[in-house]
C-alpha atoms as an extended CHARMM CRD file, in Angstrom:
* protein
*
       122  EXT
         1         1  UNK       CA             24.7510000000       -3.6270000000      -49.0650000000  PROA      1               0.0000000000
         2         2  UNK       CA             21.9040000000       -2.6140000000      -46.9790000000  PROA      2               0.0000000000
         3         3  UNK       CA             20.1160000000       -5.9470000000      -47.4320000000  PROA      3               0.0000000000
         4         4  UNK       CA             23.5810000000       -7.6010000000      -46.3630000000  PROA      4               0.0000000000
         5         5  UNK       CA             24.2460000000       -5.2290000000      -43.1640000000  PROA      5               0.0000000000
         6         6  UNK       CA             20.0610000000       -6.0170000000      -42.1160000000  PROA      6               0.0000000000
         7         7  UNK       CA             20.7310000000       -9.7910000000      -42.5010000000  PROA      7               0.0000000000
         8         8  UNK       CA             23.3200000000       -9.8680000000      -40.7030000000  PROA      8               0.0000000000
         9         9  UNK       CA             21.8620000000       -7.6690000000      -37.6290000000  PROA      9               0.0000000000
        10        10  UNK       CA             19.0290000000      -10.1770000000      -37.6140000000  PROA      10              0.0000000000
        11        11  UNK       CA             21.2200000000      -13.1130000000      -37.3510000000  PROA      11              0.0000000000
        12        12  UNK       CA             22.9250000000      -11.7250000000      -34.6650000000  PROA      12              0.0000000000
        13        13  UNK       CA             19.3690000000      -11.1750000000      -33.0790000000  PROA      13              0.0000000000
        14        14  UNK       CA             18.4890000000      -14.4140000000      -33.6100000000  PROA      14              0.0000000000
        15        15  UNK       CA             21.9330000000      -16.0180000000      -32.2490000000  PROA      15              0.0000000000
        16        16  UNK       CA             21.6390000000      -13.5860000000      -28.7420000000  PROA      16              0.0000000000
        17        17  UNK       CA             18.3880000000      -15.1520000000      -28.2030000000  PROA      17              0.0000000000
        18        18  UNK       CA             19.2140000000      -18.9790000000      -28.2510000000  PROA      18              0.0000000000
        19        19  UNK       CA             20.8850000000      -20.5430000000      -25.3150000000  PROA      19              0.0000000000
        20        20  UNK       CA             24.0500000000      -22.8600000000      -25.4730000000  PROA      20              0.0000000000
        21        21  UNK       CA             23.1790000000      -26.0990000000      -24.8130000000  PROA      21              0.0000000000
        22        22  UNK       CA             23.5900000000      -26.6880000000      -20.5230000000  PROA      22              0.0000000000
        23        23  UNK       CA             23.5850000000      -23.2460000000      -19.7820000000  PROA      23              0.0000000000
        24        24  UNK       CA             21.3100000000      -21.9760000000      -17.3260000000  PROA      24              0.0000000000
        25        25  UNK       CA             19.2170000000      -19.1150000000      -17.2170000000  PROA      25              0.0000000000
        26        26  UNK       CA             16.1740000000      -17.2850000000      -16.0400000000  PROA      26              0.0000000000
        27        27  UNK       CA             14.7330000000      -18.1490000000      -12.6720000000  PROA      27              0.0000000000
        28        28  UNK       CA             13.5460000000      -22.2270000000      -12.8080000000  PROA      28              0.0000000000
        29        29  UNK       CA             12.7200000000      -21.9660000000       -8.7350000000  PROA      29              0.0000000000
        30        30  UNK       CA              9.5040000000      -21.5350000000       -7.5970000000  PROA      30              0.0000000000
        31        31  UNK       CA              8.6780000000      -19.4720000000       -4.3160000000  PROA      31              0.0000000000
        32        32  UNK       CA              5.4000000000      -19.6380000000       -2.4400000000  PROA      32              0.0000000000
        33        33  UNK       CA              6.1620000000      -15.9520000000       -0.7010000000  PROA      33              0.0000000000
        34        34  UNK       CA              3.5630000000      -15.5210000000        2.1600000000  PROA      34              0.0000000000
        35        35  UNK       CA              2.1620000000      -12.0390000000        2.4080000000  PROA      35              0.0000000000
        36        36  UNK       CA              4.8220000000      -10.1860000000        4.5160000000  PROA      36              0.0000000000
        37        37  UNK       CA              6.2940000000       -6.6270000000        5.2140000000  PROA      37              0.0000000000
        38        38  UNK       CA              9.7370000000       -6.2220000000        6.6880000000  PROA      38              0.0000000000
        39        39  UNK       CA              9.8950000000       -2.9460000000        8.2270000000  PROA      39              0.0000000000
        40        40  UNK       CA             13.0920000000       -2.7070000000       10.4790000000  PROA      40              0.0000000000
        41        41  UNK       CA             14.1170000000       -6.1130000000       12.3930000000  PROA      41              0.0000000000
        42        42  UNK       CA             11.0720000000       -6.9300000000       12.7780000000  PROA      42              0.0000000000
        43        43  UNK       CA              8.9080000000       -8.7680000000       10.1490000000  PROA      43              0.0000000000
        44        44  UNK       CA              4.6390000000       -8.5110000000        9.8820000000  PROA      44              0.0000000000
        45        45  UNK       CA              2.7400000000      -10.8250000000        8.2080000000  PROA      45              0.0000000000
        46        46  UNK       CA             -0.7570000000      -10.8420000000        6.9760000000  PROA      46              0.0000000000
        47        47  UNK       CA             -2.5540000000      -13.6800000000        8.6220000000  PROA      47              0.0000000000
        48        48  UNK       CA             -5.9900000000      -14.9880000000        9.1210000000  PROA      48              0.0000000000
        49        49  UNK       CA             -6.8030000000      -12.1910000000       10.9720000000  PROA      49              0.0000000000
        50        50  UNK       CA             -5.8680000000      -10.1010000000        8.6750000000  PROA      50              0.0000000000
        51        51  UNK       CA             -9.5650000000       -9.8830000000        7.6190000000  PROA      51              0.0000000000
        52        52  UNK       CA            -10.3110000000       -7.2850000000        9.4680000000  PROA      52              0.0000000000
        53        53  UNK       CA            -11.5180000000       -4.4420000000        7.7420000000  PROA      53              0.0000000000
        54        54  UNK       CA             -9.6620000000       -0.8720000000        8.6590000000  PROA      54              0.0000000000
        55        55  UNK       CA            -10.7820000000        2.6760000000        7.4570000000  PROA      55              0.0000000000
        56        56  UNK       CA             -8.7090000000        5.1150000000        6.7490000000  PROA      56              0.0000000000
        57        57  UNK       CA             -9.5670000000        6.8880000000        9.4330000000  PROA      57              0.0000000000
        58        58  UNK       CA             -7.8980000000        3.6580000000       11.4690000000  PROA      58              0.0000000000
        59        59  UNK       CA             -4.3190000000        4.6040000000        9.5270000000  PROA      59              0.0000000000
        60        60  UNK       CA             -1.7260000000        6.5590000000       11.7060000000  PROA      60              0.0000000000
        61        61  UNK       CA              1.4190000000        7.9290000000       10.3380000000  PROA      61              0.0000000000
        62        62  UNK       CA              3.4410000000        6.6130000000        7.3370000000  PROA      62              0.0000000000
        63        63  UNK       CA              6.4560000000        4.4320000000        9.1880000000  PROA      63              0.0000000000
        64        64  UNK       CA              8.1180000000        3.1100000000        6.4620000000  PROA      64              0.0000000000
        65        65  UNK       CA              7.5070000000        2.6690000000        2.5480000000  PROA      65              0.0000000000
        66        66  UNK       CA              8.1510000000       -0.5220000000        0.0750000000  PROA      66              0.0000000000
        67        67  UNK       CA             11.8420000000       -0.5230000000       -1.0680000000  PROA      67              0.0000000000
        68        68  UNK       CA             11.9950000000       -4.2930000000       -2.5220000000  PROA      68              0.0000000000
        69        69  UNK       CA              9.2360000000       -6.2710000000       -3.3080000000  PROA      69              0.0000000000
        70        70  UNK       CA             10.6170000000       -9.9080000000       -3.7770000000  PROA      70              0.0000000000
        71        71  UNK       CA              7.7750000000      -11.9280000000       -5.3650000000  PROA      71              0.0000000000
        72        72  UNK       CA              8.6640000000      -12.3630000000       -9.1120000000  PROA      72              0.0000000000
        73        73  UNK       CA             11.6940000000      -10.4850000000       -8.3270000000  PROA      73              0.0000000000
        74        74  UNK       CA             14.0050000000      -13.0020000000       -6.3440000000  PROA      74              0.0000000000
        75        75  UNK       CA             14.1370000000      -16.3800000000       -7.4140000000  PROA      75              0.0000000000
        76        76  UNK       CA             16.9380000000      -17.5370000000       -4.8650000000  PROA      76              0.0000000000
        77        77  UNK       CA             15.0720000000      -20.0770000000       -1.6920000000  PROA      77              0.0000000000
        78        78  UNK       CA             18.2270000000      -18.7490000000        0.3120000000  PROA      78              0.0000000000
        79        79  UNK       CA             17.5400000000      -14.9780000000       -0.0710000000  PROA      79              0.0000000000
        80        80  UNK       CA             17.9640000000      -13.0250000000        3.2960000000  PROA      80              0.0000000000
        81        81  UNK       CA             15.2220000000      -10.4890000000        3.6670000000  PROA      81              0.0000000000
        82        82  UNK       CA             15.9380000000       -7.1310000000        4.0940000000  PROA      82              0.0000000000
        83        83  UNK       CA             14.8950000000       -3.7830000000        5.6400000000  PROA      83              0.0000000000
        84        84  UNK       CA             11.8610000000       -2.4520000000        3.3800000000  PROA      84              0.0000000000
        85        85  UNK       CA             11.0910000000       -5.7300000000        1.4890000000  PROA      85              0.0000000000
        86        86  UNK       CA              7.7780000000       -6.9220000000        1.1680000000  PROA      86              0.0000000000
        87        87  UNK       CA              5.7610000000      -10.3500000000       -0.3380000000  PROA      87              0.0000000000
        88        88  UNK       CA              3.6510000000       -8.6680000000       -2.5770000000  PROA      88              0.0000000000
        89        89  UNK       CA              3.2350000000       -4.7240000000       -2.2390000000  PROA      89              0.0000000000
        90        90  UNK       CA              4.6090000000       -2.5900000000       -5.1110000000  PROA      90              0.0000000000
        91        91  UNK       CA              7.8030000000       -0.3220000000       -4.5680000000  PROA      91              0.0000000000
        92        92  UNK       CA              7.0250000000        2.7140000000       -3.1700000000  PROA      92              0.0000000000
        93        93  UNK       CA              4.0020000000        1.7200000000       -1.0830000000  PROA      93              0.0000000000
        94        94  UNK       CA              3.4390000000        3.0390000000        2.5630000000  PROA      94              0.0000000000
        95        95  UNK       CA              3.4670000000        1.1960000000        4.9570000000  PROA      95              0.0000000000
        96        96  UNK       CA              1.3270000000        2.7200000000        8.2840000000  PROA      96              0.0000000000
        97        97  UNK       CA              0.8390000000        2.4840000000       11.7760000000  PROA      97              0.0000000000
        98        98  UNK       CA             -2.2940000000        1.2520000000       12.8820000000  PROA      98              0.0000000000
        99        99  UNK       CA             -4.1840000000        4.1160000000       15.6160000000  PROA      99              0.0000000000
       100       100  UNK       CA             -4.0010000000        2.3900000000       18.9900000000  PROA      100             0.0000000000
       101       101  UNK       CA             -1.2720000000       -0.4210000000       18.2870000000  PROA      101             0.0000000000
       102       102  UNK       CA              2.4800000000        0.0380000000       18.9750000000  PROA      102             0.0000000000
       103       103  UNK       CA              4.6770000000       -0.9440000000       15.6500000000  PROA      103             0.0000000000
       104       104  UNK       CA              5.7690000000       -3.5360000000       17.7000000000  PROA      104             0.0000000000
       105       105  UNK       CA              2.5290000000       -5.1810000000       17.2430000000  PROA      105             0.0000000000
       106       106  UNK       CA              1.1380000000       -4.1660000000       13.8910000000  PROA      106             0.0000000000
       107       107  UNK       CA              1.3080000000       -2.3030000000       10.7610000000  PROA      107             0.0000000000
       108       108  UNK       CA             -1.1860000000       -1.9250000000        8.0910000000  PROA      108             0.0000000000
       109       109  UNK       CA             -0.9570000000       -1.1730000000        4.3720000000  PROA      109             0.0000000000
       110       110  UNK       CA             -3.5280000000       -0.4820000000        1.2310000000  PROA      110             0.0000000000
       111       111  UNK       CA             -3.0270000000       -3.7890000000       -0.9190000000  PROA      111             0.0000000000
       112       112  UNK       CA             -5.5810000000       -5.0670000000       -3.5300000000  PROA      112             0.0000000000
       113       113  UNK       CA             -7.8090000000       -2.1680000000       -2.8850000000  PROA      113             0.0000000000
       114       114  UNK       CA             -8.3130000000       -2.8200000000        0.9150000000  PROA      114             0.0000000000
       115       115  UNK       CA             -6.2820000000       -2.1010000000        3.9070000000  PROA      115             0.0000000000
       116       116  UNK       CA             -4.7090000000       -5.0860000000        5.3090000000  PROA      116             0.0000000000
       117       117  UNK       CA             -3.2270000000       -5.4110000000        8.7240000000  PROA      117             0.0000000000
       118       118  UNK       CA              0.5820000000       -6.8080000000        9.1930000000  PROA      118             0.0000000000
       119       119  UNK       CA              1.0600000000       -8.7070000000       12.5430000000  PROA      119             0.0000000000
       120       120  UNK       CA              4.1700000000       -8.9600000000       13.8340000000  PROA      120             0.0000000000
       121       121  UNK       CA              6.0900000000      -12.1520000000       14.6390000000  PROA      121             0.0000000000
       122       122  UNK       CA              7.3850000000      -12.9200000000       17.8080000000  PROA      122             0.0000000000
């Protein structure tokens, strides 16, 4: 009975895995996200420039901190950006002013173990 009640759990198994022929699933787009923060209205993106090398000492006060982050996560071309999103940095991650620049003109956060500077676009 037990052998029965096992072979027929692994069926089942088996069965949830498959797809119906023409259905769709997973994410088949493909989004080249540049590397951006969206941090009110206003959206910063790490250019170029963005080679500049900060300290810590350069970091101000925390301004805002990752809610979303949409690469690998959203696979929709159409998807609106939102308050706290970002291209690349994890959830969770602050997000800084930079000592000397008004939000309105740049942001900065620690990604791939530097700190990178997010201009904003006007």
């Amino acid at each position: 009975m037990v052998t029965r009640t096992l072979i027929a759990v692994g069926a089942l198994l088996l069965l949830g895995a498959c797809e119906l022929p023409g259905s769709v699933s997973g994410c088949h787009a493909q989004i080249d996200w540049v590397n951006f923060i969206q941090v009110g209205s206003t959206r910063y993106i790490a250019g170029p420039e963005a080679t500049t090398v900060l300290q810590e000492s350069d970091l101000g006060e925390v301004v805002a901190k990752v809610k979303f982050k949409v690469s690998g996560n959203v696979c929709d071309p159409g998807y609106k950006v939102k308050d706290g999103d970002a291209a690349f940095l994890d959830v969770g991650t602050p997000i800084y002013l930079v000592k000397g620049h008004a939000q309105g003109d740049q942001l900065a956060s620690r990604f791939n173990g530097g700190i990178l500077v997010y201009r904003a676009m006007h």
